[in-house]
FITILUM-704124 format. One line per 4 residues: number of its first residue (from 1); for each residue x, y, z of N, C-alpha, C. Coordinates in steps of 0.02 Angstrom, whole numbers. Layout:
BEGIN
NUM = X,Y,Z,X,Y,Z,X,Y,Z | ...
***
This chain:
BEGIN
1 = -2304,-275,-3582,-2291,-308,-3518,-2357,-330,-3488 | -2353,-392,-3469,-2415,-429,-3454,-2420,-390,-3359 | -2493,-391,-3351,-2517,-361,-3284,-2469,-392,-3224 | -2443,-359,-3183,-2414,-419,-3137,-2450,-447,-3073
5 = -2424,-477,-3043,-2474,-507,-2985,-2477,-458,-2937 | -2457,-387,-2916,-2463,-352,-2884,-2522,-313,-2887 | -2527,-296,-2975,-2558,-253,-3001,-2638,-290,-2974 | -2638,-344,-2976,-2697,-380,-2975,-2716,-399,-2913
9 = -2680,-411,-2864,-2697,-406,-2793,-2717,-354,-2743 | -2691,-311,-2802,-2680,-252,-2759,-2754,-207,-2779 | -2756,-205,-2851,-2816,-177,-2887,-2858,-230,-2911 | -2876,-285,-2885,-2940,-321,-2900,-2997,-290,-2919
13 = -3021,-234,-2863,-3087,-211,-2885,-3074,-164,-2966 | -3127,-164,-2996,-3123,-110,-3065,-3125,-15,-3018 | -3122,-19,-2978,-3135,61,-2967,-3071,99,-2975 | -3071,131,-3025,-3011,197,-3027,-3038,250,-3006
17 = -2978,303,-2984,-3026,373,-2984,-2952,412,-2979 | -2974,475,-3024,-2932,538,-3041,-2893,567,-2961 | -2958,543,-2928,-2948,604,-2837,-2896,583,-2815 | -2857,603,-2784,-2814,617,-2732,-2822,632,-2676
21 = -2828,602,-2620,-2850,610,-2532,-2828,660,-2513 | -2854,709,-2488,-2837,783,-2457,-2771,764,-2422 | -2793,696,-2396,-2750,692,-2317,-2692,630,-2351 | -2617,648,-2355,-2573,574,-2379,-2572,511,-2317
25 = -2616,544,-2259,-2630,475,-2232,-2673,418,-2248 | -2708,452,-2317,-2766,410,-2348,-2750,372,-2396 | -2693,365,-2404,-2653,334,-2453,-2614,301,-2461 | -2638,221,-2502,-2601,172,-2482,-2539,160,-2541
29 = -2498,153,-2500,-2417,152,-2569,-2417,63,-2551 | -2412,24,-2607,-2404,-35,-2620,-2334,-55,-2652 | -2275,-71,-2620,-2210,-66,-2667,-2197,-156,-2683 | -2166,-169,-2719,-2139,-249,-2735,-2078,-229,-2788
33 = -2020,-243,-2753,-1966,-263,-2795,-1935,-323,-2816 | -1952,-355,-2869,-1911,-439,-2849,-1888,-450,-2919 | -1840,-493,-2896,-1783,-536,-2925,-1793,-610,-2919 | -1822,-647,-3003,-1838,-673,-3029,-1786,-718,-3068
37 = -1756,-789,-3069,-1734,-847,-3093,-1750,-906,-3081 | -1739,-931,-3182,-1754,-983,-3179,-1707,-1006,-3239 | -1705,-1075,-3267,-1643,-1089,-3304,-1687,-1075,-3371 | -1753,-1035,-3388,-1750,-1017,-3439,-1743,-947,-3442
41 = -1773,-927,-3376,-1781,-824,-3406,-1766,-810,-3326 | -1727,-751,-3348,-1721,-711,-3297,-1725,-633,-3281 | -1767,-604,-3231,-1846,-542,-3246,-1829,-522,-3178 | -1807,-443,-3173,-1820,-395,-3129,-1859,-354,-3137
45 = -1915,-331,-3096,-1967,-281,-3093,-1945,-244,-3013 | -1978,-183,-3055,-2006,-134,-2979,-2080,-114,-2990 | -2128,-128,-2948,-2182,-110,-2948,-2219,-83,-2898 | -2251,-23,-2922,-2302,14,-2861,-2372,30,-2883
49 = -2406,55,-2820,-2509,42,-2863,-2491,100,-2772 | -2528,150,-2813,-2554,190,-2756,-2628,186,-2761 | -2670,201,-2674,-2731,172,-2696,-2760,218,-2606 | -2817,226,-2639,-2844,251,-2557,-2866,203,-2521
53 = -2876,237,-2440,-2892,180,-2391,-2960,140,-2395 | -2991,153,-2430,-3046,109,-2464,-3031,75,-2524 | -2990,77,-2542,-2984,11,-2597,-2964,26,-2658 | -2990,104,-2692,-3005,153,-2729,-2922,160,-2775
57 = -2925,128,-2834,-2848,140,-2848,-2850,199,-2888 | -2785,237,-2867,-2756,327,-2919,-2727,300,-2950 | -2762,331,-3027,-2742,333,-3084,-2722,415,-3096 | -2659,442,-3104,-2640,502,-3098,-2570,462,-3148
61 = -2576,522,-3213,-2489,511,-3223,-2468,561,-3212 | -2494,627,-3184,-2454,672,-3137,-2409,680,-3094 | -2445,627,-3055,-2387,596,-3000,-2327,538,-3020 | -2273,532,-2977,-2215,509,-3004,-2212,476,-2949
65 = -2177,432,-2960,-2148,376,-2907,-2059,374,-2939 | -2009,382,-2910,-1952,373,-2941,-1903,334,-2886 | -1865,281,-2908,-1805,255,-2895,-1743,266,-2876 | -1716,289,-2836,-1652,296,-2827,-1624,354,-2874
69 = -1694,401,-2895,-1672,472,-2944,-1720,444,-3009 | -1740,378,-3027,-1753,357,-3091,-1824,340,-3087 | -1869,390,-3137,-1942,397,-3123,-1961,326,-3161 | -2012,307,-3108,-2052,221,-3141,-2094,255,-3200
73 = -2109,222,-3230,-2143,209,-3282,-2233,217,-3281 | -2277,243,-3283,-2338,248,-3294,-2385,211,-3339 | -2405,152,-3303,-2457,106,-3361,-2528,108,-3326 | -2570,98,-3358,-2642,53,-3353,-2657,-14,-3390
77 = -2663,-61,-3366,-2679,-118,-3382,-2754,-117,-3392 | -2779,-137,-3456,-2856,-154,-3449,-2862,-225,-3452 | -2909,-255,-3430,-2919,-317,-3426,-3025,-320,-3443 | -3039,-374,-3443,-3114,-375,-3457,-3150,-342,-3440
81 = -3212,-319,-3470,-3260,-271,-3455,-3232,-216,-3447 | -3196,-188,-3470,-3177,-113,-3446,-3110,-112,-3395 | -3114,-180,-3343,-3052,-158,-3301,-3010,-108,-3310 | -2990,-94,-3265,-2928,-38,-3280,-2892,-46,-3204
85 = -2803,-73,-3217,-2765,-55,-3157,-2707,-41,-3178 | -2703,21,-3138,-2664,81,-3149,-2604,79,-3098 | -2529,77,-3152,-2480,54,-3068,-2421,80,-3127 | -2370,91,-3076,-2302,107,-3101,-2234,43,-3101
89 = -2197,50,-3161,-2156,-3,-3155,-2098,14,-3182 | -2043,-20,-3178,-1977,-29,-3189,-1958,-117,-3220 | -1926,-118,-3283,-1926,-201,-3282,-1846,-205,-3305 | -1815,-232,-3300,-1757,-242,-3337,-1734,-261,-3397
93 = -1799,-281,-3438,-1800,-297,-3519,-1835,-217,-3555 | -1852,-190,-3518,-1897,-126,-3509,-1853,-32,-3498 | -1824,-58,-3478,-1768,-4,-3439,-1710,14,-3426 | -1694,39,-3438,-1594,45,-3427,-1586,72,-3378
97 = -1599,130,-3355,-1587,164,-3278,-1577,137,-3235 | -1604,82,-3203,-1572,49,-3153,-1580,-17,-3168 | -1502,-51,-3109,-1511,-125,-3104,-1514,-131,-3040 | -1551,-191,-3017,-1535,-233,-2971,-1508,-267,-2922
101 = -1474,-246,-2876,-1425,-275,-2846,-1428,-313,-2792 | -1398,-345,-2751,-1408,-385,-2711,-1390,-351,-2639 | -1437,-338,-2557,-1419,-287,-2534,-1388,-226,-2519 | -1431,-192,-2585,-1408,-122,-2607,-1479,-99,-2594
105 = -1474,-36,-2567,-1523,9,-2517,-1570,44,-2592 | -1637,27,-2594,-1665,75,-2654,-1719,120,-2622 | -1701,198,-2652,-1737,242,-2610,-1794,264,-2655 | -1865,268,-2618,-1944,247,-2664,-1967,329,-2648
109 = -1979,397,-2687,-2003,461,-2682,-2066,464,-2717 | -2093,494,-2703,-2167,516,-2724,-2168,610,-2739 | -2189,602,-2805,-2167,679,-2832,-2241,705,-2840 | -2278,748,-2815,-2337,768,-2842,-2351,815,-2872
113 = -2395,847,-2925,-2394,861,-2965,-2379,928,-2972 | -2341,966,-2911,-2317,1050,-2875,-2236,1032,-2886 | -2231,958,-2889,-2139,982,-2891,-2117,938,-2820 | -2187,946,-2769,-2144,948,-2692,-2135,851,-2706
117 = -2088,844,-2661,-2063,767,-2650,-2069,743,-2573 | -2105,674,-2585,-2099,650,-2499,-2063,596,-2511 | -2033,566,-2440,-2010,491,-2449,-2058,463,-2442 | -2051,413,-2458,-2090,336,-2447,-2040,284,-2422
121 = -1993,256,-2444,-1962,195,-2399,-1892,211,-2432 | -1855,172,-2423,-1783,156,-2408,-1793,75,-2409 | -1762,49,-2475,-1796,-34,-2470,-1711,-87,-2487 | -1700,-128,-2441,-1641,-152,-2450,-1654,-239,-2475
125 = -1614,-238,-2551,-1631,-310,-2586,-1601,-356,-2515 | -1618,-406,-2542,-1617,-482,-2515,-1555,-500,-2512 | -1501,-550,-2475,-1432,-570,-2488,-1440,-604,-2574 | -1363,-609,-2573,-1360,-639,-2638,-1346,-718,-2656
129 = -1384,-748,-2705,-1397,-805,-2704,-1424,-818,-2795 | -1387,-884,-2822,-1397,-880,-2863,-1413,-964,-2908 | -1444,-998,-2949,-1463,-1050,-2965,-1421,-1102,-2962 | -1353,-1096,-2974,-1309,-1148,-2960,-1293,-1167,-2878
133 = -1323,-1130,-2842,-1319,-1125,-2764,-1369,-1198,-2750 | -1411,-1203,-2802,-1471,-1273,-2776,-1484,-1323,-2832 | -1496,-1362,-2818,-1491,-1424,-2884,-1546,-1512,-2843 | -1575,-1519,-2885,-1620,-1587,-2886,-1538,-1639,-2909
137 = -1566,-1713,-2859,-1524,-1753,-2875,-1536,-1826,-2856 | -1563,-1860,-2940,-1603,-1912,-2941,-1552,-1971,-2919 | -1562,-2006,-2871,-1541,-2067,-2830,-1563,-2143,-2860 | -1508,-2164,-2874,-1529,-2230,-2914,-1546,-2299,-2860
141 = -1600,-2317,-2868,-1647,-2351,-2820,-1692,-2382,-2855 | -1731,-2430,-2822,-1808,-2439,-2838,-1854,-2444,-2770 | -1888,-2408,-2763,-1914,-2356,-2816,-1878,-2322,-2831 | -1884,-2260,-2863,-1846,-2202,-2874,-1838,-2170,-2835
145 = -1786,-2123,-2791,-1778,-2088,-2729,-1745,-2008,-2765 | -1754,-1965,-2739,-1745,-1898,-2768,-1720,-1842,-2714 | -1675,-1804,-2713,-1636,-1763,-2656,-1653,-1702,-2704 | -1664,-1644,-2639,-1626,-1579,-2651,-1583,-1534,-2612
149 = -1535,-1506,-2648,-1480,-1473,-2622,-1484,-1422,-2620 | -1459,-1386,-2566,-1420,-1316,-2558,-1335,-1310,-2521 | -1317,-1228,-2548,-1236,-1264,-2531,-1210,-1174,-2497 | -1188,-1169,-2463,-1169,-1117,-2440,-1228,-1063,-2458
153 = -1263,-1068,-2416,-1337,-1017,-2415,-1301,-967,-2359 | -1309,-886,-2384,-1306,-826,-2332,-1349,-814,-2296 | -1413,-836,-2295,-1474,-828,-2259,-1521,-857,-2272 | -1566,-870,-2216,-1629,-906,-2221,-1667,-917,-2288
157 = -1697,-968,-2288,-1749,-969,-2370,-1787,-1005,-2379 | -1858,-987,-2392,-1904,-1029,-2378,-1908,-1076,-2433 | -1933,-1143,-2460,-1916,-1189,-2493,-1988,-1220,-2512 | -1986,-1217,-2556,-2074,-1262,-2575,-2070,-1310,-2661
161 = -2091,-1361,-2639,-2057,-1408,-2683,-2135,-1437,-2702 | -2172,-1422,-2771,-2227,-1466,-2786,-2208,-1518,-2862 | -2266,-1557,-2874,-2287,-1601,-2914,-2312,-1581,-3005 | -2274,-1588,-3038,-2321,-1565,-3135,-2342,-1633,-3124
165 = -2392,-1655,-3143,-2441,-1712,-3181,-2478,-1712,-3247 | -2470,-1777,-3260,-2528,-1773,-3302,-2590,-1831,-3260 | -2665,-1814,-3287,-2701,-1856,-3250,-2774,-1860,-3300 | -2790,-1935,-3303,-2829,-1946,-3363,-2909,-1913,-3368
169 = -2918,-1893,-3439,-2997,-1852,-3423,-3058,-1910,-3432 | -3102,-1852,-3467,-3131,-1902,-3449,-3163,-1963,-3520 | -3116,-1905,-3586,-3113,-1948,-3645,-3057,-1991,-3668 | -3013,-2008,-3604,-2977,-2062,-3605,-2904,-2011,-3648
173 = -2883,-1947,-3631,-2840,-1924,-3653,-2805,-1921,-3570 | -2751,-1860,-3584,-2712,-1827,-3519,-2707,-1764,-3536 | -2715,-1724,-3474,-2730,-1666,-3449,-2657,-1664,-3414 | -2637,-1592,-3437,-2581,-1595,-3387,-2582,-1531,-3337
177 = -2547,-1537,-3246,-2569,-1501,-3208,-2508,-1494,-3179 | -2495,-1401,-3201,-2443,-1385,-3158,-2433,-1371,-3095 | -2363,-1393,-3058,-2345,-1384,-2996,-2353,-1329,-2997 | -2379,-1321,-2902,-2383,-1228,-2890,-2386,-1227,-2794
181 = -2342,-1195,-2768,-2304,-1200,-2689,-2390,-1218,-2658 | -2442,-1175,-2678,-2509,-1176,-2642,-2548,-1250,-2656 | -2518,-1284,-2680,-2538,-1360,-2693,-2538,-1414,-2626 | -2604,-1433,-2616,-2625,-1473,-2553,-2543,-1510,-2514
185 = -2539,-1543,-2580,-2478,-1598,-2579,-2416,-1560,-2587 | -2406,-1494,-2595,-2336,-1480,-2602,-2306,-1475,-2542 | -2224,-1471,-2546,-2175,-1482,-2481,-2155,-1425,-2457 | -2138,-1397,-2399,-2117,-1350,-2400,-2060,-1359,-2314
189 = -2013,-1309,-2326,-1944,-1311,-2273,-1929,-1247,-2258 | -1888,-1224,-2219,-1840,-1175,-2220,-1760,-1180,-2223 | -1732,-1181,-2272,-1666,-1214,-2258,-1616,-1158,-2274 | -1538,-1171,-2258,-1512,-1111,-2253,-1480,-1116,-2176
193 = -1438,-1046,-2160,-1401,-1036,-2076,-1456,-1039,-2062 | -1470,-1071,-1980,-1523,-1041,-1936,-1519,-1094,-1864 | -1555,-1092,-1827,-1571,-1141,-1757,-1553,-1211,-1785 | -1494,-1234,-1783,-1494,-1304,-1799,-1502,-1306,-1874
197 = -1486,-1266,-1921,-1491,-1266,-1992,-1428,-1254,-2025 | -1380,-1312,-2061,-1333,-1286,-2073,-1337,-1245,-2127 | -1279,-1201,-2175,-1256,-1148,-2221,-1298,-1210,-2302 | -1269,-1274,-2292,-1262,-1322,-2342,-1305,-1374,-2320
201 = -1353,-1423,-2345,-1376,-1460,-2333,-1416,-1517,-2409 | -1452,-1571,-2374,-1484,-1593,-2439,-1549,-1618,-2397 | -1599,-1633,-2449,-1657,-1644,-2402,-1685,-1715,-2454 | -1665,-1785,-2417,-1715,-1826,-2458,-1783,-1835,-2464
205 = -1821,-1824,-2516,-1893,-1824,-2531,-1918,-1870,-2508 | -1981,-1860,-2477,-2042,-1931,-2465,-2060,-1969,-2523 | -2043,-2021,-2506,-2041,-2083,-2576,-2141,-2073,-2589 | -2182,-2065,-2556,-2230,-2052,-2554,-2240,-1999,-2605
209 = -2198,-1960,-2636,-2208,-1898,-2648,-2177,-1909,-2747 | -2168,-1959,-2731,-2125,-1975,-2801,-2186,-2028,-2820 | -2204,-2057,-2802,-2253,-2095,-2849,-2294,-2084,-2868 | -2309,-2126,-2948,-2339,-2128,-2982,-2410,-2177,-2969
213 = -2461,-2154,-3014,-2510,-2214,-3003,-2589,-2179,-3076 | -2599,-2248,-3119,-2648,-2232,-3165,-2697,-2169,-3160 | -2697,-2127,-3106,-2735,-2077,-3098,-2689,-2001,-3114 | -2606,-2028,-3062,-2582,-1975,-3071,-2499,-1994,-3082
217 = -2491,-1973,-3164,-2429,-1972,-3178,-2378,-1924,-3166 | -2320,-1921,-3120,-2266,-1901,-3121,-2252,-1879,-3187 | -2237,-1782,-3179,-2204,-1774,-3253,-2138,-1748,-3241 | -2119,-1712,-3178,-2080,-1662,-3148,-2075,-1649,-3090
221 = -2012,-1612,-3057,-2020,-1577,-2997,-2003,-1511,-3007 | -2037,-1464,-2973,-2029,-1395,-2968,-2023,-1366,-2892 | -1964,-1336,-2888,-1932,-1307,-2833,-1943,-1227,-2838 | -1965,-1212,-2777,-1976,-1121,-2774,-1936,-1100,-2707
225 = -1873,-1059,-2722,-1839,-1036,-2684,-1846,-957,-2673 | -1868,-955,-2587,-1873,-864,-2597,-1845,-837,-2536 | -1817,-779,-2538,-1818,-735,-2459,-1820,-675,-2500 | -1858,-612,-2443,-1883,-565,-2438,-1851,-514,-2384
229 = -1864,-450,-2386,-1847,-383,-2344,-1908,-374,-2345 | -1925,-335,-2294,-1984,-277,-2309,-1944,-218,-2245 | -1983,-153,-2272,-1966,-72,-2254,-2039,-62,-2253 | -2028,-15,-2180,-2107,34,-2172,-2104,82,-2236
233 = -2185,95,-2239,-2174,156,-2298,-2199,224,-2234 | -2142,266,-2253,-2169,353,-2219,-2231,374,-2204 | -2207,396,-2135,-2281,430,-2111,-2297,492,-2166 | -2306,518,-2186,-2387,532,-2159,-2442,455,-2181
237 = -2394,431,-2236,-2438,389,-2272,-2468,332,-2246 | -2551,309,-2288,-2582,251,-2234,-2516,184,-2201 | -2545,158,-2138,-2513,146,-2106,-2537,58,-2142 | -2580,62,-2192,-2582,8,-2226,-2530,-8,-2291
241 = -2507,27,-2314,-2429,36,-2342,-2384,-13,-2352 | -2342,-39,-2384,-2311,-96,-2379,-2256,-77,-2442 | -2188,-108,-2406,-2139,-114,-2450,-2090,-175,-2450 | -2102,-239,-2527,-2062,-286,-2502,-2026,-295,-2560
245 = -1960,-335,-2545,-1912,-359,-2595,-1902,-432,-2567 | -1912,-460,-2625,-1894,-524,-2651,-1863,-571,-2687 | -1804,-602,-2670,-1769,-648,-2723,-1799,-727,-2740 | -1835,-734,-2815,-1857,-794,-2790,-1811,-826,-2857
249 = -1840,-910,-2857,-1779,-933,-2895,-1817,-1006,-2917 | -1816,-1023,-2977,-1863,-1092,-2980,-1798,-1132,-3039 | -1830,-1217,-3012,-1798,-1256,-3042,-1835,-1308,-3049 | -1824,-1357,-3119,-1868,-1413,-3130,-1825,-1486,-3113
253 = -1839,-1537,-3108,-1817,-1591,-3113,-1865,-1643,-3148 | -1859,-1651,-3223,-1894,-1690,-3259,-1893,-1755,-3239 | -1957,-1792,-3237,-1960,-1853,-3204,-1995,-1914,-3280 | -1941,-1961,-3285,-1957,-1988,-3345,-2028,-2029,-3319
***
């Protein structure tokens, strides 16, 4: 299982260490549960990185982190020079013990290495929502005009719609550059119930946003659909702590 983006945000620096903080207020619990589709693969993880209030990530497989009764998994990831990040996981190609569900309450314990158990959070998934709920829908025009849909949404969802290209180098080939939500030019909405937001809606694209030109070819559109929960994690623990769940959801629209 490749490092995930938690593991790496969370443990950037290379520092591991065996210690354990006298005090569990020194200790940061990092949780991420998310629910992952797309029309090729579809990937549930649970992931945690305990780490002290300096930065300092525990590497302990002593300690347990368990699920709803079902103990995560104990890895270290090495990466260059030595890296090492050390985090617990759950995947669904990975695991049988638990699945996934769609606001169903998952309870996060911390077992240390005496037996004794603390809580940590109580984490409730995201409503339920699923790929046939949203769809690209190319409009016959000239220029070309392009819609996207949603159709009976249970709750809010943030919406970010970027650009794949290709764009010429500088030996007269093409380079191709994938869409990604953090892209200057990408779109972004909240659509869904809300203030003047209906359940169902469609949103026509900026014709601006569809063209092409000798520098930058149109290859695709890529849609990133997400909503999130987050839960405090238990005192005693640092009050830097964090527990979130996420449903996200991607779709392409190939652009000839």
């Amino acid at each position: 299982m490749a490092i995930s983006t938690l593991s790496l945000a969370i443990a950037g620096c290379t520092r591991t260490s065996r210690e354990l903080p006298k005090n569990l207020s020194d200790v940061v619990v990092t949780i991420e549960l998310e629910q992952n589709s797309s029309a090729r693969v579809s990937r549930d993880t649970i992931r945690a990185v305990l780490a002290t209030s300096e930065g300092t990530v525990i590497e302990r497989e002593d300690l347990q982190i368990k699920v709803n009764g079902t103990r995560m998994q104990f890895k270290v990831w090495q990466g260059n020079y030595y890296d090492r990040h050390p985090y617990y996981y759950i995947a669904n190609d990975a695991h049988e013990g638990i699945s996934i569900l769609p606001q169903k309450d998952y309870n996060f314990v911390l077992v240390m290495p005496d037996g004794s158990s603390h809580q940590l959070t109580t984490l409730k998934t995201p409503i339920a929502v699923s790929l046939d709920q949203f769809g690209f829908v190319r409009i016959p025009s000239s220029p070309p005009a392009a819609a996207f849909t949603w159709n009976d949404l249970a709750g809010p969802m943030r919406l970010s719609i970027a650009r794949s290209e290709q764009i010429p180098d500088a030996a007269g080939g093409w380079v191709s550059m994938s869409g990604h939500p953090r892209n200057d030019d990408a779109l972004h909405r909240t659509i869904g119930p809300g203030w003047f937001r209906p359940r169902s809606g469609k949103w026509l694209l900026p014709q601006r946003f569809l063209i092409s030109s000798p520098k930058r070819q149109l290859v695709s559109l890529e849609a990133w659909i997400q909503t999130e929960t987050m839960a405090p994690v238990a005192q005693p623990f640092s009050r830097k702590s964090s527990a979130t769940a996420s449903r996200k959801l991607e779709l392409t629209l190939e652009w000839p």
